[in-house]
C-alpha positions in Angstrom: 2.4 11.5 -32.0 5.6 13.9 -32.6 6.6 13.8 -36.4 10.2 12.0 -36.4 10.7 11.3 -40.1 12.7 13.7 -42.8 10.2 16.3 -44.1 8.8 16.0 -47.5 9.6 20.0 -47.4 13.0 22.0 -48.5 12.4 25.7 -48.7 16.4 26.0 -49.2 16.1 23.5 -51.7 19.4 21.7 -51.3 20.5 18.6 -49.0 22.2 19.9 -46.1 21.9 16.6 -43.8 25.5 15.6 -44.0 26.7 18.5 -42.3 24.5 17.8 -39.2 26.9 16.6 -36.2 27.3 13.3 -35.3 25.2 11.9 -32.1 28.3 11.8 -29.7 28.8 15.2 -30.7 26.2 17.2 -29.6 25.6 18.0 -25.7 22.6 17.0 -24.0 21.6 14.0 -26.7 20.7 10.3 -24.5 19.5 7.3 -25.5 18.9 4.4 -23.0 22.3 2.1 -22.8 22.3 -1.5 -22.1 22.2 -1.6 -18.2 18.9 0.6 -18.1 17.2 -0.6 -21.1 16.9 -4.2 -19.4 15.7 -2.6 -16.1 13.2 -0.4 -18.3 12.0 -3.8 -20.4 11.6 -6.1 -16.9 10.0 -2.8 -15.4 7.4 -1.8 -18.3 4.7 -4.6 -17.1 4.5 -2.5 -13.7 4.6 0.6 -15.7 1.1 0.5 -17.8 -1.3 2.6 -15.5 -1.9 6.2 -15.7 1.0 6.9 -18.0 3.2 5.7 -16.0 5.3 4.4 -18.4 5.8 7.9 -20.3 6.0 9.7 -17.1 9.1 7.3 -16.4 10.7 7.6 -19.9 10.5 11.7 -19.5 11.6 11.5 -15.7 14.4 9.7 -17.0 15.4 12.2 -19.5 15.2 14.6 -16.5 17.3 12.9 -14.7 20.3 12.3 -17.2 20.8 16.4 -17.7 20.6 16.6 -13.9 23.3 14.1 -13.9 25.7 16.3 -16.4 25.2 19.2 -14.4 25.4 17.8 -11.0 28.3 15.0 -11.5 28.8 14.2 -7.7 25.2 12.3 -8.0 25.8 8.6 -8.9 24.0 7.5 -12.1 24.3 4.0 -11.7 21.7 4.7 -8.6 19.6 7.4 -9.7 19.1 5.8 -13.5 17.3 2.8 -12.1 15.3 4.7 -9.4 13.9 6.3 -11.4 12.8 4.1 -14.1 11.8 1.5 -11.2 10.3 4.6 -8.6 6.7 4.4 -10.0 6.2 0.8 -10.4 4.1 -0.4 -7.6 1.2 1.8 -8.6 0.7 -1.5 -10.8 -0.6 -2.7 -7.0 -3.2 0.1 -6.6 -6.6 0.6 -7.7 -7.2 3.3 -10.3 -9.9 4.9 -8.5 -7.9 4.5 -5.2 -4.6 5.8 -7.1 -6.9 9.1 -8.7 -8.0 9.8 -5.2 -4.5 9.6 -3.4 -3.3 12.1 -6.1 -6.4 14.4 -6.4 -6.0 18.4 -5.5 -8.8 17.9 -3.0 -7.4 15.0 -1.5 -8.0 15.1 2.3 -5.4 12.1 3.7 -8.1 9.3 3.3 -6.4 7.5 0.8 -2.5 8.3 1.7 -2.2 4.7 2.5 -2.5 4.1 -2.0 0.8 6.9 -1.6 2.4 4.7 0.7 1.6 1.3 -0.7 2.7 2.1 -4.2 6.0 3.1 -3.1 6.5 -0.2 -0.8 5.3 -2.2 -3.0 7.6 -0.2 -5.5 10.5 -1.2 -3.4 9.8 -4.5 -3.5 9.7 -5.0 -7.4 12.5 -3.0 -8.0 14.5 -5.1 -5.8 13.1 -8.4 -7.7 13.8 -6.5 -11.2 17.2 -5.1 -10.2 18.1 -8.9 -8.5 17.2 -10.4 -12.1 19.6 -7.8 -14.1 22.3 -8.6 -11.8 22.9 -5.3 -10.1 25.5 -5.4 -6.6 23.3 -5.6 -3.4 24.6 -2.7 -2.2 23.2 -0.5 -4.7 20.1 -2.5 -4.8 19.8 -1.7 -1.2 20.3 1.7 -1.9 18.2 2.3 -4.7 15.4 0.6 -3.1 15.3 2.4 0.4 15.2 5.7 -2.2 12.2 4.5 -3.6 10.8 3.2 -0.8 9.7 7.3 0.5 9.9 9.1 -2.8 6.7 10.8 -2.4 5.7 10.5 1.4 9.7 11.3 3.0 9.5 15.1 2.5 13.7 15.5 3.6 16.0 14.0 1.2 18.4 10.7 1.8 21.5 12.0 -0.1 22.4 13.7 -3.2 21.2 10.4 -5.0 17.8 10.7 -3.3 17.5 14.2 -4.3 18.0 13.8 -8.4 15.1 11.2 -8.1 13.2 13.1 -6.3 13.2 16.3 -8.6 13.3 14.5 -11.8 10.0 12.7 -11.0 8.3 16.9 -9.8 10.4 18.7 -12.7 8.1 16.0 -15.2 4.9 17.8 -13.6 5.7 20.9 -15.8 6.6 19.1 -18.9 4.0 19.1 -22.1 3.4 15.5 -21.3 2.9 16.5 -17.5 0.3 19.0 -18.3 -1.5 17.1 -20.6 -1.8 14.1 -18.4 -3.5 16.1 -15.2 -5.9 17.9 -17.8 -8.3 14.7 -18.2 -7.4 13.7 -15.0 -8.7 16.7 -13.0 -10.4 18.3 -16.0 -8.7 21.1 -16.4 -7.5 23.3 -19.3 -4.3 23.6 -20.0 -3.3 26.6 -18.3 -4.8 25.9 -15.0 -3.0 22.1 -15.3 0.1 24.0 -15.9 -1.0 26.2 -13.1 -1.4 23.6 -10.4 1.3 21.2 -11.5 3.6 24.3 -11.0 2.4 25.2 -7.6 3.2 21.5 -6.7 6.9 21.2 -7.7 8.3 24.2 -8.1 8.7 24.7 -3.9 9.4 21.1 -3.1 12.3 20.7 -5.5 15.8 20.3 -3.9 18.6 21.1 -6.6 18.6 24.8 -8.4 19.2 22.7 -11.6 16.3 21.3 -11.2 14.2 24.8 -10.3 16.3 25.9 -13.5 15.2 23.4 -15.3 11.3 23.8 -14.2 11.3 27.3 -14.9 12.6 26.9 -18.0 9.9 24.7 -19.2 7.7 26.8 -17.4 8.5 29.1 -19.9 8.1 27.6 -22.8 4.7 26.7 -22.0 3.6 29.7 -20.9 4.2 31.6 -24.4 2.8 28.8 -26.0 -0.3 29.7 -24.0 0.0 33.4 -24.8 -2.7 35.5 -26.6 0.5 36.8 -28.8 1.2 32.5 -29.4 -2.9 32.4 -30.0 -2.8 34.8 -32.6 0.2 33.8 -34.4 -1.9 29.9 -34.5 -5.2 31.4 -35.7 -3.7 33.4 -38.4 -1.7 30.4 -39.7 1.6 31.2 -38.1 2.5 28.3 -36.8 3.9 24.7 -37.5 2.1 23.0 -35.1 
């Protein structure tokens, strides 16, 4: 668990915390607001398999800086995508869902792929029906899930932000820790293959950007230079 209180530690030895920005102030900061965070408490029973439910919170995230950068896409579609996109795993076997999503997977179990995203469609459209969205973007936001994984082209601009916020999560540190017990791998060869997976298949160059950037990141961290600067005592981690 990240540490998220006030260090008990000051090397400059004097309070500085009132000249930190406010929230609003700063670029990039989101929280959930009210519209999403009743879709995300009506989804989170669908949500508890596979860390599915922390996959959706940091696809999320993903898809609000795609949003600022890419302003033509509508939130009011793509926010409740994706928080709703990965719900009807919640209909699928574990085994069968492990064996759908497996590196050596050879097409015997695409029908768990397939399920989980009509099945998917279908809650979403009872969730978003019970926080009193307008049909019309219920329609839409269901016929996006409905093919997330399976339609290889994109629907529209919409389809597209939910598509590569769900692949750009692959090369997070919660992505490559989640496919390291699943696959057992180490951590480079997770970050390895997650890569591979979503890095040609994304849509936007915001959200290659993005991937690469985090790519990045995770590959110094993995660096003998990193690996010496941890075993001599170099690092706050």
């Amino acid at each position: 668990m990240k540490n998220v209180s006030r260090s008990p530690i000051n090397h400059l030895g004097r309070e500085v915390s009132h000249l930190i920005p406010a929230y609003d102030d700063v670029i990039g900061m989101i929280s959930m607001g009210e519209r999403d965070t009743l879709i995300w408490q009506l989804a989170t029973p669908y949500l508890q398999t596979r860390d599915n439910d922390a996959h959706t919170l940091y696809s999320y995230g993903i898809a609000r800086q795609l949003l600022r950068h890419i302003p033509q896409a509508h939130e009011h579609i793509v926010l409740p995508a994706i928080i709703l996109h990965d719900t009807g795993w919640s209909t699928v076997d574990e085994y069968d869902a492990f064996q759908a999503i497996a590196p050596d997977r050879d097409g015997s179990y695409d029908w768990a792929v397939f399920q989980h995203e009509k099945e998917g469609a279908r809650i979403a459209r009872e969730i978003l029906t019970e926080a009193g969205i307008p049909a019309a973007d219920i329609d839409e936001i269901c016929e996006i899930i409905d093919g997330h994984d399976t339609r290889l082209t994109a629907l529209s601009l919409n389809d597209k932000l939910v598509k590569d916020s769900d692949k750009v999560w692959r090369v997070t540190p919660h992505g490559t820790d989640v496919a390291m017990p699943r696959f057992g791998l180490n951590r480079e060869e997770s970050l390895r293959i997650n890569s591979y997976r979503a890095y040609d298949v994304l849509f936007t160059d915001e959200a290659k950007n993005m991937s690469l950037a985090l790519m990045a990141v995770e590959c110094m961290d993995l660096s003998p230079q990193m690996m010496e600067l941890r075993e001599n005592g170099r690092l706050n981690d």
